[in-house]
C-alpha positions in Angstrom: -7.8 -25.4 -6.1 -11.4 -26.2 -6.3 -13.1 -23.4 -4.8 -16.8 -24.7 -5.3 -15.8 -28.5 -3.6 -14.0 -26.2 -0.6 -17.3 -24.1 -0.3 -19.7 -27.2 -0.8 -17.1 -28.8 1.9 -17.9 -26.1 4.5 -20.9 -25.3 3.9 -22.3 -28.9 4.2 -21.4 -29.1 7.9 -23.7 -26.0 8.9 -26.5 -26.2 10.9 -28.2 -24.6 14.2 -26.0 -26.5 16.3 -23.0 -27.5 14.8 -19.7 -25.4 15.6 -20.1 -22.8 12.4 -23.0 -21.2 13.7 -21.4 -20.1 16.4 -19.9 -17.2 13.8 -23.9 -16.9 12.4 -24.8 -16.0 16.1 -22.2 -14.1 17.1 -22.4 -12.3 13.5 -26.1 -11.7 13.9 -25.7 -10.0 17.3 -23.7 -7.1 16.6 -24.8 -6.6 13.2 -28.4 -6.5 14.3 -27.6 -3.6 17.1 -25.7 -1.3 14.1 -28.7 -2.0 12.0 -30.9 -0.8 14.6 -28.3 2.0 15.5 -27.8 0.5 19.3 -24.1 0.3 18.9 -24.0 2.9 21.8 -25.8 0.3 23.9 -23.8 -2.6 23.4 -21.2 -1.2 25.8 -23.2 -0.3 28.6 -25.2 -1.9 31.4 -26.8 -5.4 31.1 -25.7 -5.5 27.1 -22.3 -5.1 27.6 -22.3 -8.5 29.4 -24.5 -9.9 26.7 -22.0 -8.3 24.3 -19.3 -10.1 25.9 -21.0 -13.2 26.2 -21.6 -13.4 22.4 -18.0 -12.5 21.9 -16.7 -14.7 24.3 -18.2 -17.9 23.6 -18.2 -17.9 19.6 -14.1 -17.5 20.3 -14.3 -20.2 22.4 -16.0 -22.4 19.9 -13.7 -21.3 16.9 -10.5 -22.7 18.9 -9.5 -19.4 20.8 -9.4 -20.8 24.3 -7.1 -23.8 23.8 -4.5 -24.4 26.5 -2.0 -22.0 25.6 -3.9 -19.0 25.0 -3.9 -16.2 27.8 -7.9 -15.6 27.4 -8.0 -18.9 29.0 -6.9 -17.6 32.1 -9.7 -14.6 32.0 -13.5 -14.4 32.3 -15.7 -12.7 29.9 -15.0 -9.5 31.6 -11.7 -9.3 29.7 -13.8 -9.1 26.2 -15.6 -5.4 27.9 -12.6 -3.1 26.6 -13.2 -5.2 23.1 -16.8 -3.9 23.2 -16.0 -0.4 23.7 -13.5 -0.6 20.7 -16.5 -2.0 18.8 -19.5 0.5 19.8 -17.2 3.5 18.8 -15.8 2.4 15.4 -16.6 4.7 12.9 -19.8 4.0 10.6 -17.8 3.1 7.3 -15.8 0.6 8.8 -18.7 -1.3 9.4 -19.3 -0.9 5.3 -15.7 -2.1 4.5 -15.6 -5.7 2.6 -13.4 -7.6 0.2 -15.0 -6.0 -2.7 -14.0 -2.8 -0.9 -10.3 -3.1 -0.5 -8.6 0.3 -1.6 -6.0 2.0 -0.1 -8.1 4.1 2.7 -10.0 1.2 3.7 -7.0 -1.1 4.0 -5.8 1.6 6.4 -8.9 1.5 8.3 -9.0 -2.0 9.2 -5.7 -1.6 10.1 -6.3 1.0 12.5 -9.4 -1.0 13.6 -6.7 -3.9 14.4 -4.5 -1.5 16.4 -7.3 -0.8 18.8 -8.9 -4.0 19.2 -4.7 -5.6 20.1 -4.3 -2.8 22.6 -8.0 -3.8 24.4 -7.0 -7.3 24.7 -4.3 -9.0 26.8 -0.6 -8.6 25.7 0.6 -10.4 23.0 -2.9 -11.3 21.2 -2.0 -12.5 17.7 -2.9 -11.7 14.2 -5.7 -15.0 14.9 -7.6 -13.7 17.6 -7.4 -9.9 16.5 -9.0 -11.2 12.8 -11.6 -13.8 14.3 -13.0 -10.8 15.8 -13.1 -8.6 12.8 -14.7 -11.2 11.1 -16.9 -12.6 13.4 -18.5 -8.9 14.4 -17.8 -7.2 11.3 -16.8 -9.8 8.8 -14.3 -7.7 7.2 -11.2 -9.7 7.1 -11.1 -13.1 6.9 -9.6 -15.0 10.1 -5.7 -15.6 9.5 -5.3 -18.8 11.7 -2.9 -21.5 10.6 -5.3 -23.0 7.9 -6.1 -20.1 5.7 -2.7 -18.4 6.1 -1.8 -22.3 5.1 -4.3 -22.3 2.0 -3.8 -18.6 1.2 0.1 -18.5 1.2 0.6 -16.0 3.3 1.8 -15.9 6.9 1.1 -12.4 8.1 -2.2 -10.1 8.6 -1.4 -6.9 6.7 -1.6 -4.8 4.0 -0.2 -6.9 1.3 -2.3 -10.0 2.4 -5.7 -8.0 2.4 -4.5 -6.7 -1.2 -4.0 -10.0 -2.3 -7.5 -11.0 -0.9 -9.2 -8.4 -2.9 -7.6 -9.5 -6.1 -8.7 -12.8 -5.2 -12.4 -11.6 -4.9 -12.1 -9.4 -8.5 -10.9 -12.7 -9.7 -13.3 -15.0 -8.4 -16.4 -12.3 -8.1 -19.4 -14.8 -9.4 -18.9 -17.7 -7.5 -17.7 -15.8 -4.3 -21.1 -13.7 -4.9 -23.3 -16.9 -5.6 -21.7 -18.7 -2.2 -23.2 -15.3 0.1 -25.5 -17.8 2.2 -28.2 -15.9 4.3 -26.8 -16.4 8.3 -28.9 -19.0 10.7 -30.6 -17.2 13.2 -30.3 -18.5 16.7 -34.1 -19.0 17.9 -35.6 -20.2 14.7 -33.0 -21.9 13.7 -33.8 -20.7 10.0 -32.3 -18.7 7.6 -32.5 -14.6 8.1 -32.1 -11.9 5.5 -28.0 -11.0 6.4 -26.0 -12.7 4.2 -22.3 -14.0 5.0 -19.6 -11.6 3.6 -17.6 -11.8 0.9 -14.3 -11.8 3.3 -16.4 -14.4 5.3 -17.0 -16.7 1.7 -13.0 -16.4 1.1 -11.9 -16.8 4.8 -14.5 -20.4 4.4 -12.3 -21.1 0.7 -9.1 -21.1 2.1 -10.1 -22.3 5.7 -10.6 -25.8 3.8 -8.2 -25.9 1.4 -5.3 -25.1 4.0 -7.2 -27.9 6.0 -7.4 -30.5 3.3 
């Protein structure tokens, strides 16, 4: 595998308005209200509709609403209890990353995964449930059928997130170098928050199970 032509591959298709930024927006959103400490606000009164909104529409744009998914048949008010799970997550989950993987923290995201499944609509798979950790928290990268594809794995778990924290120890410099800052929505230029190291991986294998 390549892992500089996958990244060069990716990241060669981003701009303001092409489909990837809709993670740089969405990203930027919730990241911006923890910075600020406003994650208490993001569930309540006109933000929590802006909340969902952000949510809603960068799932939409990264392929969650196709025909056969039940969030197709709801309005953004279904994303609200997804919010709530959100505003209350504990302060170190929001620290948790690939270079970050241990035991405790593995456990955390998993709990963080629990909570988000049992605020969506029955049934949501590993996909959704990991498009949203990475798209708000960028923690995990997204297991849909092209990284589990390029990865080699075919469940979100404990054994897969190990295997993705080797995969940073191994790959540290260029994963490290590949951190682009995020495209911020109204200037359409680059802002001081970088991309993750979860989100540079999830973008590795995204391509190569793609390719």
């Amino acid at each position: 595998m390549d892992i500089e032509r996958n990244l060069r591959a990716y990241l060669g298709a981003r701009e303001p308005t092409a489909r990837y930024a809709s993670f740089d927006y969405c990203f930027n959103y919730f990241q911006s209200r923890r910075e600020l400490d406003e994650l208490s606000q993001i569930a309540t009164g006109p933000r929590l509709e802006l909340s969902c909104l952000h949510l809603g529409f960068y799932l939409a744009s990264w392929g969650m609403l196709r025909g056969s998914s039940v969030l197709l048949r709801r309005s953004v008010k279904q994303y609200a209890p997804v919010v709530e799970v959100i505003a209350a997550a504990k302060p170190e989950v929001w620290e948790i990353d690939a270079h970050r993987y241990t035991a405790e923290t593995v456990a955390s995201l998993a709990d963080l995964a629990m909570q988000l499944r049992t605020a969506l609509p029955e049934s949501a798979s590993d996909i959704l449930v990991t498009k949203i950790m990475l798209g708000v928290f960028g923690s995990v990268p997204a297991f849909d059928t092209y990284f589990k594809k390029g990865f080699g794995v075919w469940t979100f778990g404990k054994k897969a997130l190990q295997r993705v924290g080797e995969f940073y120890r191994n790959n540290t410099d260029v994963i490290e170098r590949h951190r682009v800052p995020t495209i911020d929505f109204e200037t359409g230029k680059e802002t001081q928050r970088r991309y993750t190291r979860a989100k540079v991986i999830d973008m590795i294998f995204f391509v190569e199970g793609g390719s």
